[in-house]
N, C-alpha and C positions, 0 to 999 in steps of 0.2 A: 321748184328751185333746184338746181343742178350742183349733185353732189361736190364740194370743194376736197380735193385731195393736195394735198402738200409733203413730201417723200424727197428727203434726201439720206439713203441708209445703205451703210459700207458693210456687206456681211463677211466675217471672217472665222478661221479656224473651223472647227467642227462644223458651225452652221452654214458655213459655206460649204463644205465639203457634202452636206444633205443633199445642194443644190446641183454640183458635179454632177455628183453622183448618179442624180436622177436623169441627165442629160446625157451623161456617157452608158450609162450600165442598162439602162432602161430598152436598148435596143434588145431586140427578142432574139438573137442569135446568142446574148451576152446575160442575161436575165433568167431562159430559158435553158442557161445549162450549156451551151453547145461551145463554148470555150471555156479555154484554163485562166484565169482572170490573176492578173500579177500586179497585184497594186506598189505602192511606194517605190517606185522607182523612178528616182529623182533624176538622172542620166542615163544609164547603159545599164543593163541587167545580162549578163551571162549562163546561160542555157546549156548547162553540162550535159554530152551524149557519151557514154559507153559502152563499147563493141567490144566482146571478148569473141576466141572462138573456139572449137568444141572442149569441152570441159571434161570430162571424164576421161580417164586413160586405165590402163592394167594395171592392178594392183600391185605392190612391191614393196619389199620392206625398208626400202628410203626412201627420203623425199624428192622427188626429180620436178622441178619445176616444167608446168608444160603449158599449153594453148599462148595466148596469147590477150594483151588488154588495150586496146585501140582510145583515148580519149580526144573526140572532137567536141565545138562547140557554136553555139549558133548565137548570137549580137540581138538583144531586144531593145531597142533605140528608140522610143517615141519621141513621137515630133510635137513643137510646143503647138498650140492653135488659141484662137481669140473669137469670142463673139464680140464684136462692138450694133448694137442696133439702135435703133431709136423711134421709137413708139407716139403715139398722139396720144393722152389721156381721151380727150374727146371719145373717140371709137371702142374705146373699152370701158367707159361709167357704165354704161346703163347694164352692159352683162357684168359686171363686179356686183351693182347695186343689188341683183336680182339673186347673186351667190348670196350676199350680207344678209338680205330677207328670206334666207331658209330653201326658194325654189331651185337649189342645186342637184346635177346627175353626178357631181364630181366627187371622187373617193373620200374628196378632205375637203374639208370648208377655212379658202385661207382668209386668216386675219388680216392681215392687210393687204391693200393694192400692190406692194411692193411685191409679197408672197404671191400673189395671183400672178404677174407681170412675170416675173420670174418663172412661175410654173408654167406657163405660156411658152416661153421660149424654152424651157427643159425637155419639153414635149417634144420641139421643131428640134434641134439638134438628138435629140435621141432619134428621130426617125431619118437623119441624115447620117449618123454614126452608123444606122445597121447596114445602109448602103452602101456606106465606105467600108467598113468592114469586108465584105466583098467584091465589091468592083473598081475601090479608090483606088488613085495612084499618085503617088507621090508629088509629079509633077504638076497635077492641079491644084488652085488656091483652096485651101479649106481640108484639104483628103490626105492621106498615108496609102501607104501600097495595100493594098484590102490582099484576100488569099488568091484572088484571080490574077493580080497584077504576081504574087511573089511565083505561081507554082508558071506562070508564063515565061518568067523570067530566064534569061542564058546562065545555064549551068544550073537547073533545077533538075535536083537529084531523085525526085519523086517518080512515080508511073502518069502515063499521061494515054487514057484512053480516046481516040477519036469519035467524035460526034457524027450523027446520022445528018447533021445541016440542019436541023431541027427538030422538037418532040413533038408529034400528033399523038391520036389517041391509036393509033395503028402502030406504031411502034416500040411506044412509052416500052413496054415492060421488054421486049429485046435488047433496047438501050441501058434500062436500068439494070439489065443481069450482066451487061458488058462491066459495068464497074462493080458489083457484084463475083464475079471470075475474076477480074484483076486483083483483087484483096488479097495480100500474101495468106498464107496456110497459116504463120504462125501470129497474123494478127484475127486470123478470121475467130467470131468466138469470141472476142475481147471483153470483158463487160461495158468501157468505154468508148467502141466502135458503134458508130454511126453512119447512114447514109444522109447525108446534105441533099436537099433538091431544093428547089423554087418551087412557089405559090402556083404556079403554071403545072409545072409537073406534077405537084400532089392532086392538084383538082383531074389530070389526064388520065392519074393514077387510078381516085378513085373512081371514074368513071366508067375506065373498064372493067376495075370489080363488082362496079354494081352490075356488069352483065350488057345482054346487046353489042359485046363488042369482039372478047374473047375468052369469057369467062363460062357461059351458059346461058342460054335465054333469061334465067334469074337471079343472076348473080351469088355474091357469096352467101350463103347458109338462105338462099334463096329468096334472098328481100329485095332483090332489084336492086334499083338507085337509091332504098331506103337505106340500105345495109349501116351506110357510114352515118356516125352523127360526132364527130369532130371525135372522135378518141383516136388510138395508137395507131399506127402502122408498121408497116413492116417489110420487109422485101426480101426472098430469101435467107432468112434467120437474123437478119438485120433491122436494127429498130431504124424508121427514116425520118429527120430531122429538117422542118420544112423552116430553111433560113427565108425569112422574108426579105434579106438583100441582095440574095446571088442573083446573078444573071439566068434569065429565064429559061432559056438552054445550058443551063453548067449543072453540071454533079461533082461534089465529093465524097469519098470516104474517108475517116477517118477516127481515128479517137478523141474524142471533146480536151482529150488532157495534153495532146498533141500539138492542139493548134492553142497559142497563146495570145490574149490581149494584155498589150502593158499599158499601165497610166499611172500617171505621180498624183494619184487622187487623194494622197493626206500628205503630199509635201508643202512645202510653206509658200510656194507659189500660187496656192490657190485663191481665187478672191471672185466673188462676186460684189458687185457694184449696181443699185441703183440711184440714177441722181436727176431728180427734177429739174429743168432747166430754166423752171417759171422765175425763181430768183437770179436768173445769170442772164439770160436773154426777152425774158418776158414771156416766154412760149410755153403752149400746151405741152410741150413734149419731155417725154422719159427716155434717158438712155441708160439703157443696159451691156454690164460688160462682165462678159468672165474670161475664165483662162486654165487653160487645160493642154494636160499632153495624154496623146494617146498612140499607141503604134503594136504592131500587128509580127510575129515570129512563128514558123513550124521548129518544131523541135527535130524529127526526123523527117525528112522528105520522101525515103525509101519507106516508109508506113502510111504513104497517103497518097491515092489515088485521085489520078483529077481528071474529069470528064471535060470535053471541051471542040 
């Protein structure tokens, strides 16, 4: 007999906000640390920068006003966005049934189909948020300017190292000391500073530490292609942060506190929506709806290097 589900349920406040949550923040560039996460911000958030210049002067027995205080400021704007889906029950009983009877790999065992349906698609937009994060751009349906769209942009104030056309395992580490050299002196050192690569680069990465390439016949501390087993890296005195959505040839440096994500994740706009449609139409189907804003700011552009 085929499980009957019947779900018509409005999630709101807090428990909605679980559900954001997990679909915005969930991306590994945002979860992992590698931005500055700026919640509640219901419209416009403003990003104070101040530039003084040299501070010290000769001593004297008055007070002489000196250097200078420069205050600019950078717009964090996010953009609203919507999931509307709509789902068959049909195609999802029988994996629900088998969570309900214990044989789950999933971290959380949800109570209801609603909860499951939901985590479902919390999943799908977090893996498309960490994509947009770095490659989105504004002008397509669903995306914000990710970091590759803002540091491309006319009148980006940042460093912009040029790319070899592509990373092989021949080049990777000449490349990555390119953006490495470009790192101003007075950020180098940072405890915040980071190297961004792509999945592509870290795997070219470690491959030539494990040696065979340009490292020694045996690689680092002589284990070959054993050496790595998913822990830290690092790139000349830089810890390197493998964003799973940049583009596969792009590099950045930067400080995690530098680059900002905004979202209005506990403003009153939030809503998650499940509504069975079996009572309005007669049909198997669920539809799912949230509603989120999310958008993307550099604080200084002059402290972030962009490979490309």
């Amino acid at each position: 007999m085929a499980t009957t589900v019947n779900i018509t349920t409005t999630y709101a406040g807090e428990f909605s906000q679980k559900y954001i949550s997990a679909a915005l923040l969930s991306a590994s560039t945002i979860s992992d640390g590698g931005v500055e996460v700026m919640p509640n911000v219901k419209y416009r958030e403003v990003i104070q920068r101040v530039e003084t210049g040299s501070l010290i002067a000769d001593g004297s027995c008055d007070f002489d006003a000196s250097s200078s205080v420069t205050l600019t400021e950078v717009a964090l704007e996010p953009e609203e966005f919507q999931v509307n889906l709509q789902l068959c029950k049909k195609d999802f009983i029988n994996t629900w049934d088998a969570i309900q009877m214990g044989y789950s790999a999933f971290d959380q065992l949800p109570t209801s189909f609603a909860d499951y349906l939901i985590a479902h698609v919390a999943a799908k937009v977090a893996s498309q948020n960490e994509t947009t994060i770095w490659q989105g751009t504004t002008g397509t349906a669903g995306e914000y300017d990710g970091f590759e769209a803002l540091a491309g942009a006319p009148g980006w104030g940042g460093i912009t190292v040029a790319g070899a056309g592509g990373l092989t395992a021949a080049n990777i580490l000449a490349e990555m000391q390119k953006v490495i050299d470009a790192i101003p002196n007075t950020l180098y050192g940072k405890e915040e500073l980071k190297l961004y690569i792509s999945p592509k680069a870290a795997k070219l990465y470690v491959q030539v530490l494990g040696g065979f390439t340009a490292v020694g016949a045996a690689g680092v501390d002589n284990q070959g292609t054993m050496w790595f087993n998913n822990g830290s890296l690092s790139m000349g005195g830089v810890p390197v942060f493998v964003a799973r959505g940049i583009s596969a040839d792009t590099m950045f440096a930067a400080e995690s506190t530098n680059l900002f994500f905004g979202t209005g994740l506990l403003n009153d706009y939030n809503e998650v929506r499940v509504i069975d449609m079996a009572d309005i139409d007669g049909s198997q189907n669920v539809r799912v709806v949230m509603r989120f804003t999310a958008g993307l700011a550099i604080g200084v552009p002059q402290d972030v290097v962009y490979y490309n």
